[in-house]
N, C-alpha and C positions, 0 to 999 in steps of 0.2 A: 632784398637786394641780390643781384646775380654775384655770380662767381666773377664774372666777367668787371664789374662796378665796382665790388669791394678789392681786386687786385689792382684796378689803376687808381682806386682812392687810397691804398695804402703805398703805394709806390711812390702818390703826389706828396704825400704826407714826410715820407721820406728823403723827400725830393732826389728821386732814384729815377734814372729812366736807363730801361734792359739793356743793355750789352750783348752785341751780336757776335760780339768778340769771345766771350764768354757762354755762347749757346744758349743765351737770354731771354729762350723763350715757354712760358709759362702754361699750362694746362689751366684753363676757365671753363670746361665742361666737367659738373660733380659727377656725371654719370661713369665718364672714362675713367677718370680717379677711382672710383666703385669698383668698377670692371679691374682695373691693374690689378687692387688689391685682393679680390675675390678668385681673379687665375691664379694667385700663391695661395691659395687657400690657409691661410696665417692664424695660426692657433697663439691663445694666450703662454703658451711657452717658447714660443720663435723669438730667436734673436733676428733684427732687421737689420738692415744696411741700407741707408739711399744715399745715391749719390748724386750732387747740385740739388742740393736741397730748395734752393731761392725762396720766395717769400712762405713757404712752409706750408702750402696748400695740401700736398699729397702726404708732409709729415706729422700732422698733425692725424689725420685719418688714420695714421700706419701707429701713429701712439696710445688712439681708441682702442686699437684690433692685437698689439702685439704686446709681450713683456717688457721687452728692452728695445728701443729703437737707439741706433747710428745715425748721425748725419752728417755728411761731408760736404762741406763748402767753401772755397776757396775766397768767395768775394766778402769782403769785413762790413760792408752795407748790409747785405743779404742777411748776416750772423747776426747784426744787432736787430733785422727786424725779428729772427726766428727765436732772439732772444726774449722780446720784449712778448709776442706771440703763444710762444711753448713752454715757459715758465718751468724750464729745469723739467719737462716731463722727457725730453727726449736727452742722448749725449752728445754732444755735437763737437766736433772736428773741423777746424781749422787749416784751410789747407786744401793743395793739390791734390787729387784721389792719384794721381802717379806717384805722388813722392809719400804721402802718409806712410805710415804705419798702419796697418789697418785690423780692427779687432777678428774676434773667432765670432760667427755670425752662422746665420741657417739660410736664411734667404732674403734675396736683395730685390728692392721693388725700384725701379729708378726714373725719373724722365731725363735721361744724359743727354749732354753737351754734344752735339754731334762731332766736333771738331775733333775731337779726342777719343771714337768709335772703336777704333780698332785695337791703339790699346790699351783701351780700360776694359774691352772684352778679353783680350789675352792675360792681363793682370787677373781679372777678376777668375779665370779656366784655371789660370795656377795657384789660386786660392784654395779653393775649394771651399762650396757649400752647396742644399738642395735642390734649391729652386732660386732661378732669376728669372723677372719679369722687366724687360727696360724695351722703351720705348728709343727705334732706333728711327733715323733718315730710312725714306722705302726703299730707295735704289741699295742703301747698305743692306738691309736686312732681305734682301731679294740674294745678295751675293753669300750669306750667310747660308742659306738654305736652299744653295744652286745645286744641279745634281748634274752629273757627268756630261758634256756635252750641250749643256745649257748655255747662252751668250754671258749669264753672270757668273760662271763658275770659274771659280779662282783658288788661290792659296788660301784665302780666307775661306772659305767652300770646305779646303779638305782641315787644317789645321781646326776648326770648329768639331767636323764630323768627328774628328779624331779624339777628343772631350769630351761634346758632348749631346745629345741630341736638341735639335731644335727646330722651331716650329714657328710659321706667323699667324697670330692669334688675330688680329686684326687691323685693318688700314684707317690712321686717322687724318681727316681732312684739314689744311691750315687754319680753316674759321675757330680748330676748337684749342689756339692756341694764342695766345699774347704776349708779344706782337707777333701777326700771321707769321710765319715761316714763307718761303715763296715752293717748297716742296711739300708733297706728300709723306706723312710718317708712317712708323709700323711699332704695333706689340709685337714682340717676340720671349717666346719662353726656351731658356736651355736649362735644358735636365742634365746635370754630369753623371759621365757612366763610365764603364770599363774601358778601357785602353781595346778596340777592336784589332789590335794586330802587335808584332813587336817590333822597333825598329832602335836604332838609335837614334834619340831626339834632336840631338843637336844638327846631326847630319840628316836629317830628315827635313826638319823647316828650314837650313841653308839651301838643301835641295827644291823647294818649293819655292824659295824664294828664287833661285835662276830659273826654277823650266817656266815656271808664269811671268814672267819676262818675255818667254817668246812662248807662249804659249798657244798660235795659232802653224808655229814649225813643228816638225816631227819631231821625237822622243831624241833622235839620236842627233838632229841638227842643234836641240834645242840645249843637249849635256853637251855639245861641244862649246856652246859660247859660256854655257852656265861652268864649266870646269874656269875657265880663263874669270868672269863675271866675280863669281863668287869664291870659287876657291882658290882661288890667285896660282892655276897654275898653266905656266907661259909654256910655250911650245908646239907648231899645230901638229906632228906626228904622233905628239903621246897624249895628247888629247882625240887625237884620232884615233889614237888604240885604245882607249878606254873608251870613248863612247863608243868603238866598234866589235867591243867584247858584247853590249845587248844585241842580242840575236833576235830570230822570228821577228812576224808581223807587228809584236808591240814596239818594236825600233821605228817600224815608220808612221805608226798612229801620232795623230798631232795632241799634244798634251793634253787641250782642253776635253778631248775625248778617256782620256784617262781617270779610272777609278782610286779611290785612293788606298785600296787594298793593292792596286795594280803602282804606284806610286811607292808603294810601302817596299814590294817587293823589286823593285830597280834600285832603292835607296840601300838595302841590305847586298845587294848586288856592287854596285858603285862600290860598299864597305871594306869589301874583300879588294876590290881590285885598287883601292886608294892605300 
């Protein structure tokens, strides 16, 4: 019986049908499964993490190959088929992968909900572990690994780079999912690493979050609305003297051409003069 057979005859069984609301959509290709698990190169001492476990096709594999698997799933259908399924091999969690608790883990294999992309990827950067392997929407995982002056490069673009590195390992097509998706998906792997620059964080990603906003105006157009936007400060003379303190050529480059080394160092700038 295919993968494909045995997930809608256990879904009928359950009398379950996927939820789009809940990114209900399922891998039916063993090979892709294979593939996920094989880019985390997962020794028998890896603690695992998946998150939307659903009917436990990829957590069962992950509980072959590893010590201790996690599984997080919020839907209580889901939990009692992964119950009836995985028979206490895996530990599973109950629950919002936003709001859990979540344990100390090495690497996280996942096919995620896409609704919730962005930040179960910023959850998951400020966790910390070695390796993630999660299957994102393509158009996301394109902005993910945008580089300067690219149409997809974003806050997401620099706030990743700045974590961790990452990579798209492969593109999967909707047939190899149930039910179809109507988009194309992606593997994507982040590696976490060193902090490549210093800044302060807080005022770093407020900062990213006004200039990509207008991120197709210039540097200095773009801190004038982002000062009033995001740091709530009214006035246009003294927002026009702070954004007119960035001097040379990088004042009129339009953001999306902006590095995020180059990013780094207007935000330590801004620091001073706030």
């Amino acid at each position: 019986m295919s993968l494909l057979e045995d997930t809608k005859l256990l879904l009928e069984k359950h009398g379950i049908k996927p939820d789009r609301r809940l990114g209900q959509n399922f891998i039916v290709d063993r090979g892709v499964l294979e593939r996920e698990i094989s880019y985390a190169e997962i020794k028998q001492s890896d603690i695992i993490l998946e998150i939307g476990s659903g009917v436990g096709t990829l957590t069962e594999l992950l509980a072959e190959s590893a010590g201790r698997v996690y599984a997080v799933e919020m839907d209580a259908r889901m939990i009692e088929i992964l119950k009836c399924k995985l028979k206490n091999r895996v530990e599973l969690i109950e629950g919002d992968f936003l709001k859990v608790e979540l344990p100390e883990f090495d690497k996280t294999i996942s096919n995620i909900p896409y609704s919730i992309s962005s930040p179960l990827t910023f959850r998951l950067l400020s966790h910390g572990f070695k390796t993630a392997i999660l299957t994102y929407q393509k158009e996301f995982a394109e902005r993910i690994v945008a580089k300067p002056g690219e149409r997809n490069y974003s806050r997401l673009s620099v706030a990743t780079y700045y974590r961790a590195n990452a990579e798209i390992l492969e593109i999967l097509p909707p047939e190899v999912f149930y039910p179809r998706p109507k988009v194309d998906s992606a593997i994507v792997k982040l590696t976490p690493k060193k902090r490549p620059f210093k800044v302060n964080e807080k005022l770093f990603f407020a900062l990213l979050r006004g200039l990509f906003s207008h991120k197709k105006k210039t540097l200095r157009k773009a801190l004038f609305f982002s000062l009033s936007d995001v740091f709530g400060i009214e006035g246009k003379n003294k927002r026009r003297g702070i954004a007119g303190s960035l001097e040379g050529e990088l004042a009129e480059r339009r953001v999306f051409t902006l590095s995020p080394e180059e990013l780094a160092k207007i935000c330590n700038v801004l620091e001073e003069e706030l």
